[in-house]
C-alpha positions in Angstrom: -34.1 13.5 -12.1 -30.5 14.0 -12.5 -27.8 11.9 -13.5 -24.6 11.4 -11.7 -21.5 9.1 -11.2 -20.5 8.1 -7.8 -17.3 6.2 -6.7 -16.9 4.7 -3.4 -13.8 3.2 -1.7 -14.5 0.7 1.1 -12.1 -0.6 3.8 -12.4 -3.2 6.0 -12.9 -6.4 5.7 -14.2 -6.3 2.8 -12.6 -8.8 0.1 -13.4 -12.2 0.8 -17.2 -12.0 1.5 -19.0 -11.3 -1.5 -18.7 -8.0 -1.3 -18.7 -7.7 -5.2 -21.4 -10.4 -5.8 -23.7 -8.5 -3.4 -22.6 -4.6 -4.8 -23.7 -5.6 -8.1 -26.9 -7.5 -6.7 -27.6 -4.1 -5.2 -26.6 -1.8 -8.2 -28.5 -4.1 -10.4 -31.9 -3.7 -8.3 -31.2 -0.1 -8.0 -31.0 0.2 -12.0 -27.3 1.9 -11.7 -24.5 1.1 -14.2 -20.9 0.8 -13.4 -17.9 -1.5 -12.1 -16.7 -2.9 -8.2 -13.3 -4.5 -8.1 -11.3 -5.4 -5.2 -8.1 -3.2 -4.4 -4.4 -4.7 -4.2 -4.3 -2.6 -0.7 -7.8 -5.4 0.6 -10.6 -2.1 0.2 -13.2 -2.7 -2.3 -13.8 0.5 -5.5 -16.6 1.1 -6.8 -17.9 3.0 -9.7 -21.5 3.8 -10.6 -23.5 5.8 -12.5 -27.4 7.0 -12.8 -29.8 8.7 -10.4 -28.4 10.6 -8.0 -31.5 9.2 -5.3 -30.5 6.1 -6.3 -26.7 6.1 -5.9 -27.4 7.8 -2.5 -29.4 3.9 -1.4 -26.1 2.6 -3.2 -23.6 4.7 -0.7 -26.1 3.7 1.7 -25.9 0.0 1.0 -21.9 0.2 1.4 -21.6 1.6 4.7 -22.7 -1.8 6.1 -22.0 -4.1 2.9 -23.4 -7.9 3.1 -23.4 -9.4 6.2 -20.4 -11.0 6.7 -18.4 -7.6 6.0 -17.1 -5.4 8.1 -16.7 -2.0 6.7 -14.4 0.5 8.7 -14.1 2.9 6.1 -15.5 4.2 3.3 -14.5 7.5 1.0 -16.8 8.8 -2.1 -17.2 11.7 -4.6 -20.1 13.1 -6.3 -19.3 13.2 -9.9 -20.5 14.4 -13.4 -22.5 11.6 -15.2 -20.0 10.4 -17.9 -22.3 7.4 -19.7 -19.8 5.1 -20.2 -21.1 1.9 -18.4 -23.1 -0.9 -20.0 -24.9 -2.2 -17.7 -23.1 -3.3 -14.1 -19.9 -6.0 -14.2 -17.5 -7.2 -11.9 -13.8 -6.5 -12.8 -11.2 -9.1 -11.7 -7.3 -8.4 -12.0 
């Protein structure tokens, strides 16, 4: 399997319903490294890296988000694996 790194930009309403928590819940269970932060503009990033099958369930994941969210628009690239994630973390401001 190959190994890629994926990042994801999610709009919406996004921050303020555990958006994070559950991203890394999900990135976690998918066995994917990487970082989701909320953005000063209210979208959520992401950054993760690992099986590309397995950042495809991620992307998946994110067009819906927990339940509370309500995503209206999301952005991504497909990128070269870079390795530089230790496991998967939330990053605050």
């Amino acid at each position: 399997m190959m190994q890629k790194r994926l990042t994801i930009r999610v709009s919406g309403k996004v921050q303020g319903v555990w958006f994070r928590a559950r991203t890394r819940e999900e990135a976690e269970k998918l066995e994917l490294s990487g970082s989701v932060w909320n953005n000063p503009d209210g979208s959520v990033g992401i950054v993760a890296e690992g099986e590309e099958e397995q950042l495809q369930k991620l992307l998946s994941w994110c067009r819906r988000g927990p339940s509370m969210a309500r995503v209206t628009d999301l952005s991504f690239d497909l990128q070269e694996y870079r390795g530089e994630f230790d496991g998967f973390t939330i990053a605050y401001a």
